[in-house]
N, C-alpha and C positions, 0 to 999 in steps of 0.2 A: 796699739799704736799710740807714741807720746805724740802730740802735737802743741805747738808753743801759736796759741792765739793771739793775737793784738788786739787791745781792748782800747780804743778811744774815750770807751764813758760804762759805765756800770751796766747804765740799763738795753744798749746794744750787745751786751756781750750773754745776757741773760739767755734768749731764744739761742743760740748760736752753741754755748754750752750744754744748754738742756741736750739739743739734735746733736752734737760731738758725742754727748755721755750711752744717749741713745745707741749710738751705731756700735758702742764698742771702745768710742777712741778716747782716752785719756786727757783728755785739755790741763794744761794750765796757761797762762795768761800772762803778756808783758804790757807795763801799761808806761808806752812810751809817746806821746800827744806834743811836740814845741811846738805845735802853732795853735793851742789854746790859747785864748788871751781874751780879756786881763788876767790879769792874778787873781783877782775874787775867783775868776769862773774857772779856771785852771783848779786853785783850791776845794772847789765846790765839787768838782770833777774828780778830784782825786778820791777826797772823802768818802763820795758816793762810790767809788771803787773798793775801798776798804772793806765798808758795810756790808757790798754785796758779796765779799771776796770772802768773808767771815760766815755770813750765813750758809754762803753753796760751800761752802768748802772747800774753795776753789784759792788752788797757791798761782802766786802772782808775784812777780818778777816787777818794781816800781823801779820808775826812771822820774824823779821830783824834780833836775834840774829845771827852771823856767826860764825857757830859752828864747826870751823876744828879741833880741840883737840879733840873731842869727837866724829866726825866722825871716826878720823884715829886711836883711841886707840881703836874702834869697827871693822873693818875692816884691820888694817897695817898686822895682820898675816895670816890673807886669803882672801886675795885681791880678787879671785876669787867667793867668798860668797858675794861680797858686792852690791849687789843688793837683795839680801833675807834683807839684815840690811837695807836696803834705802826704801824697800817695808813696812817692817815691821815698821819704826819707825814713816814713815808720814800717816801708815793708823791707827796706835796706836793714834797719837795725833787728828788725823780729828774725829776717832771716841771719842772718851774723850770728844773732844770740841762739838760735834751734840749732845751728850747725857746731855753735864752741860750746853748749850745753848739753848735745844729744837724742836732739828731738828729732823725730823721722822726719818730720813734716811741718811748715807751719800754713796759717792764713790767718783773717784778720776779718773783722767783726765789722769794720766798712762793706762788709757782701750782705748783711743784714739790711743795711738804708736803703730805702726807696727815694732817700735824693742825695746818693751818691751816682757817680758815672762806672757803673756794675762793670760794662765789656773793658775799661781803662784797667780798674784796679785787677780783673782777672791778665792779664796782659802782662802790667809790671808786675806782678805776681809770680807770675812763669819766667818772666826775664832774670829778675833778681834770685830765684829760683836755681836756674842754670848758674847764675853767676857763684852764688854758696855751695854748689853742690848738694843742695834739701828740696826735696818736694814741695811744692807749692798745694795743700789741698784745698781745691777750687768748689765749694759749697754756695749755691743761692740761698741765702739765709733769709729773704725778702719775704715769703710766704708767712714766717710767724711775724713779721711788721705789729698786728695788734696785738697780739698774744704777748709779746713783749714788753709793750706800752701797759696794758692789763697788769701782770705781775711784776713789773715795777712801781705802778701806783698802787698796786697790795702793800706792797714792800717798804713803801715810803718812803723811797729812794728820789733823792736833789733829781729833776730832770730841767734839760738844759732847752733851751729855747729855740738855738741856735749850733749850725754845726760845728766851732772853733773860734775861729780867727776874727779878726778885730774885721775882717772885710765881710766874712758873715753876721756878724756880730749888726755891721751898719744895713747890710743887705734886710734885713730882720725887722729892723726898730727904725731907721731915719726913714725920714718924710721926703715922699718920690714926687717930683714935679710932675706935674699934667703933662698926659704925652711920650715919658721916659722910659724907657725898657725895665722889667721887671726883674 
């Protein structure tokens, strides 16, 4: 089975591939991310893709546009939604791209985070799914969480701090008033 993976960041995609190679399935990897931001960290993100894309042996489909206009004209007035927009729009394009390239199947390396919203992404998964005409393959990849974290600090690979966006980014590092929700 070919399956076309979405890869957010390097070292999410590591456990996730490993368990695909396991079962049998063929992975390769599209590494499509607009709502990284800034540019450094998009950059950082990429490179660390490369690295790891070179050692496993793993071919990878890259999407470098850096698309911050059209993350933030999707997201500026309900900042709070902007992970339904970050879910939806890189399982729209993985699926697009498994269904015009030939892959049985795909899913995506977001089912590895233990601070993603696991039940959402398997959802639009299956929606976007239907809608291409390709399998969605619905994998918990949460279980290898440190095992991941482990051989990517073997590995030496950039890891990221934060999960994207310029609103993770502040969620992460600004300074929370006494009082304020976390």
């Amino acid at each position: 089975m070919k399956v076309l993976l979405h890869a957010c960041c390097a070292n999410c995609a590591i456990f996730p591939v490993k368990t695909l190679r396991s079962e049998g399935v063929q992975p390769s990897a599209l590494f499509f991310n607009p709502n990284i931001h800034p540019y450094q960290e998009f950059a950082r993100r990429l490179d660390a893709m490369r690295v790891y894309a070179d050692r496993a042996e793993l071919s990878v489909l890259f999407r470098e546009e850096y698309a911050l206009e059209e993350f933030l004209a999707a997201v500026a007035d309900r900042p709070q939604s902007r992970c339904d927009f970050c879910y939806r729009v890189r399982l729209e394009e993985t699926a697009r791209m498994a269904a015009r390239e030939g892959f049985d199947a795909f899913t995506t390396t977001l089912l590895y985070s233990r601070h993603q919203q696991h039940d959402k992404i398997r959802a639009l998964g299956e929606e976007v799914a239907a809608r291409h005409s390709i399998a969605f393959l619905y994998r918990d990849f949460r279980s290898g969480w440190q095992e991941g974290i482990n051989t990517s600090k073997a590995m030496g690979l950039y890891r990221q701090q934060y999960c994207g966006c310029i609103y993770s980014e502040k969620d992460r590092y600004a300074p929370r008033r006494p009082g304020s929700p976390p």
